[in-house]
N, C-alpha and C positions, 0 to 999 in steps of 0.2 A: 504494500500500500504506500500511497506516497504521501499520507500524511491528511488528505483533503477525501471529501465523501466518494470518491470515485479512483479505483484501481490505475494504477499506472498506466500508461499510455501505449508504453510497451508491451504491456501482458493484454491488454487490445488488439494487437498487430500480430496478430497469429499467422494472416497469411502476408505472403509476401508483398501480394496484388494491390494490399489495400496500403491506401494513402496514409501515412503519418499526417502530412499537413491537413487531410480532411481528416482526420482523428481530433487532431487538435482546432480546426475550426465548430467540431460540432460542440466541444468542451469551452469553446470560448468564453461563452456567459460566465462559463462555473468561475473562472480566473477573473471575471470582471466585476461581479459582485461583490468583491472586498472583501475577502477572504485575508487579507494583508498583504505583506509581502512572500511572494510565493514565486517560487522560480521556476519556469515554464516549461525547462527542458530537466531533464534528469541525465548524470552521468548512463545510466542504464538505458537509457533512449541514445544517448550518442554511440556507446556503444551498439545498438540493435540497426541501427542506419547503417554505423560504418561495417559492422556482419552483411548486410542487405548491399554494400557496395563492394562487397569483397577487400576491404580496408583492415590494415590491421596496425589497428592504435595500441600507442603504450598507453599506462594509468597517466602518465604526466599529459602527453598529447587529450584525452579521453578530457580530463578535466580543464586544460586549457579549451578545449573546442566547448565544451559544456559554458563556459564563462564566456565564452563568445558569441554561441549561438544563442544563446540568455538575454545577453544586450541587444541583437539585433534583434529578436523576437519582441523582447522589450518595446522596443522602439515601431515596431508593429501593432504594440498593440495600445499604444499613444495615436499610433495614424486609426485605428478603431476607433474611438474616442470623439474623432474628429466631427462635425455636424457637418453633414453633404447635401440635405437637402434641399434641392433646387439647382444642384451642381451637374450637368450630365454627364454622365459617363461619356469616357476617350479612351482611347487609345493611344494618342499622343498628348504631350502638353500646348503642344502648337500643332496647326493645319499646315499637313505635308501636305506632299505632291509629288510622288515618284516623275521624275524628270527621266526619260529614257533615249536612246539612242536611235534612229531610224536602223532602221534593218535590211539594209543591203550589202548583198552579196556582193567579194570580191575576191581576187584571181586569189589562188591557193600555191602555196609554193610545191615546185615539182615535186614529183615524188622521190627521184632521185636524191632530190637537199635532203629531205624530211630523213627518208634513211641512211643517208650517207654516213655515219656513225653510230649506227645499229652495230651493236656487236652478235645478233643472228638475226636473219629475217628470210622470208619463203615469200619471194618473189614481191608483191607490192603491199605483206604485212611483218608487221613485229613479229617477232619469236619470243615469248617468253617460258619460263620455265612451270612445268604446272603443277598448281597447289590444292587444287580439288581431284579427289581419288572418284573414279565413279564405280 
């Protein structure tokens, strides 16, 4: 237990599929309510991430990443807090405008340049060496 009316985040996360950050968005009230100060992530959550990432932390690593990812989260959840209404949703903070290139075709260098330092090639392709067994 981590202390608060509801089981660790981690012993939640049984399958690999499901989201940690939606674990913790569903729990978000429970942390905003005012329960005090309470630390959002658990050494045992960072460790279960960095399992799930094939990571493998030391205790020093484990609990520096835990004070890290604390504060950012932190800071997340001040941007909660925040009043939006009447603000619309974006996707950016300013109005882009992908600017793109026309698209015309232009002469292509012979084929000869292209392979001229191919170290194997079968006539007008690469040769490479093969890494899928069928």
């Amino acid at each position: 237990m981590c202390g608060v009316a509801f089981p660790c985040l981690t012993s939640l996360c049984a399958s690999d599929t499901l989201s940690l950050w939606r674990i913790r968005q569903i729990f978000a009230s429970q942390f905003a309510v005012g329960r005090g100060t309470l630390s959002i992530i658990t050494e045992e959550e960072v460790a279960h991430v960095a399992y799930l990432a094939r990571l493998e932390l030391t205790e020093e690593e484990r609990k520096l990443f835990t004070t890290q990812l604390d504060s950012i989260l932190g800071h997340f959840r001040r941007l909660q807090e925040l009043d939006t209404e009447g603000v619309p949703p974006t996707s950016h903070a300013i109005n882009m405008e992908n600017v793109l290139r026309d698209d015309v075709v232009t002469e292509s260098l012979p084929v000869e340049d292209v392979l001229a330092n191919a170290p194997h090639r079968d006539g007008d392709f690469f040769l490479v060496p093969r890494i899928v067994e069928t």
